[in-house]
BAFI-956161 format. One record per residue (C-alpha): residue number from 1; residue in one letter; chain; x, y, z. Coordinates in nm, 2 decimals, decimal comma, m for minus. Example, Ala and Ser with C-alpha at 12.3 -4.5 7.8 and 13.67 -1.06 7.14 Angstrom:
2
+-----+----+----+--------+--------+--------+
:   i : aa : ch :     c1 :     c2 :     c3 :
+-----+----+----+--------+--------+--------+
:   1 :  a :  A :   1,23 :  m0,45 :   0,78 :
:   2 :  s :  A :   1,37 :  m0,11 :   0,71 :
+-----+----+----+--------+--------+--------+
//
This chain:
66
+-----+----+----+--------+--------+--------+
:   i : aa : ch :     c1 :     c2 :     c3 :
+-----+----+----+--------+--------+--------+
:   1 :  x :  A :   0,68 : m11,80 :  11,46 :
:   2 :  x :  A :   0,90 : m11,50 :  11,48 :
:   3 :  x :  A :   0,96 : m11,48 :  11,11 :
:   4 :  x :  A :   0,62 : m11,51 :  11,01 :
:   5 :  x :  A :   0,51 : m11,23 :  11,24 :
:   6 :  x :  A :   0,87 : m11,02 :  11,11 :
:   7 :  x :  A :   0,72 : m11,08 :  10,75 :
:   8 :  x :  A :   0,29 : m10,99 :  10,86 :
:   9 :  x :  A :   0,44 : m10,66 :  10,96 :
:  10 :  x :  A :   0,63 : m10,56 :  10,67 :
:  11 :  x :  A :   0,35 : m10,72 :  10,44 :
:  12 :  x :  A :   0,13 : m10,46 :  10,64 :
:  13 :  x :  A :   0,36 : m10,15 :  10,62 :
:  14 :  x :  A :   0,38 : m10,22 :  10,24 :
:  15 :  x :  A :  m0,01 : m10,21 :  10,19 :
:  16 :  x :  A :  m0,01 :  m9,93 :  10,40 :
:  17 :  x :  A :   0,21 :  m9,76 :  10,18 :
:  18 :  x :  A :   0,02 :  m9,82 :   9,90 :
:  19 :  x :  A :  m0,30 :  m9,76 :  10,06 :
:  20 :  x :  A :  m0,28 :  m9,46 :  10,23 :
:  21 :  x :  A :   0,13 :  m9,35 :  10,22 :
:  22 :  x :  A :   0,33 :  m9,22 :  10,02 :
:  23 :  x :  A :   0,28 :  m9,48 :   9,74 :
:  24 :  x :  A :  m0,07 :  m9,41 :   9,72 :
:  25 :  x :  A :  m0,05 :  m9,06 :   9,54 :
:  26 :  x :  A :   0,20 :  m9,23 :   9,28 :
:  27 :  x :  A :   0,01 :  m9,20 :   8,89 :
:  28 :  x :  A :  m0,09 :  m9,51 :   8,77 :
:  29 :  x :  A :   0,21 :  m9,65 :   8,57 :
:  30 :  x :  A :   0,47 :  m9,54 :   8,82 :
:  31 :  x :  A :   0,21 :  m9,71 :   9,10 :
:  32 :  x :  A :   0,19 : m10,05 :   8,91 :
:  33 :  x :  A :   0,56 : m10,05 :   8,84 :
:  34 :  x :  A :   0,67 :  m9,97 :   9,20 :
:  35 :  x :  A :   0,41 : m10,25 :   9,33 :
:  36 :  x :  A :   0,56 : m10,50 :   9,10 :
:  37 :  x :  A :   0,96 : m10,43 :   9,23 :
:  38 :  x :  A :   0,79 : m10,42 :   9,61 :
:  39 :  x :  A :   0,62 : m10,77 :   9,53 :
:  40 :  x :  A :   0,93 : m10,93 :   9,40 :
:  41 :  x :  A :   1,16 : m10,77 :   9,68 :
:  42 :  x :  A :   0,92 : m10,93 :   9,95 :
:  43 :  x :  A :   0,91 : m11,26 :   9,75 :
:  44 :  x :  A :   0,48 : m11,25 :   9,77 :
:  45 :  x :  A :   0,48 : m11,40 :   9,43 :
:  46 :  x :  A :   0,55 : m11,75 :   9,37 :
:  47 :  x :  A :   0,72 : m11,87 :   9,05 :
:  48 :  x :  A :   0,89 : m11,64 :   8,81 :
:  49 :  x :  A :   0,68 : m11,32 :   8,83 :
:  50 :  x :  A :   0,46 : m11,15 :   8,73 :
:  51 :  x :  A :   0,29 : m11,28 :   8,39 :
:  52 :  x :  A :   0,01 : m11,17 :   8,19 :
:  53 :  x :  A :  m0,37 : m11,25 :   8,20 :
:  54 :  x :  A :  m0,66 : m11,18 :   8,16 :
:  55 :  x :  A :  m1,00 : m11,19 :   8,33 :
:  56 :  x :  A :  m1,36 : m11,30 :   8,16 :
:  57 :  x :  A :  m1,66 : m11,19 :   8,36 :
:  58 :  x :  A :  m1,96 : m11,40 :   8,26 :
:  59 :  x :  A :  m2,31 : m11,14 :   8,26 :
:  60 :  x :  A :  m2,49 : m11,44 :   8,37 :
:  61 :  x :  A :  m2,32 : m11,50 :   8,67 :
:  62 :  x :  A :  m2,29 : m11,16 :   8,79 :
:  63 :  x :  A :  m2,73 : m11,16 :   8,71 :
:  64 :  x :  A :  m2,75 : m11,44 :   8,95 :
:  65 :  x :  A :  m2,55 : m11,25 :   9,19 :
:  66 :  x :  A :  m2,78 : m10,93 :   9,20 :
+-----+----+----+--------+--------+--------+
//
């Protein structure tokens, strides 16, 4: 129970730096690059890493959404 709550609170101080710290005011490469070596540091990816993807939005479902 204690290590769960250990790793909530440095999940938390990571977003916070990256949603209103110092990480926040990074461009955007240096932003995505320093969130990538923070993910893998706190292990919040499983597997190998990050990979490439992609993402299809279908117009029809986003019509039935509105």
């Amino acid at each position: 129970m204690r290590r769960l709550q250990r790793l909530l609170k440095v999940f938390k101080n990571c977003f916070f730096e990256y949603t209103e710290g110092a990480k926040s005011k990074l461009d955007d490469e240096s932003f995505l690059q320093q969130l990538v070596e923070d993910t893998n540091k706190l292990n919040l990816l499983a597997g190998d890493g990050i990979k490439a993807t992609s993402l299809t939005v279908s117009l029809a479902a986003v019509l039935l959404r509105a």
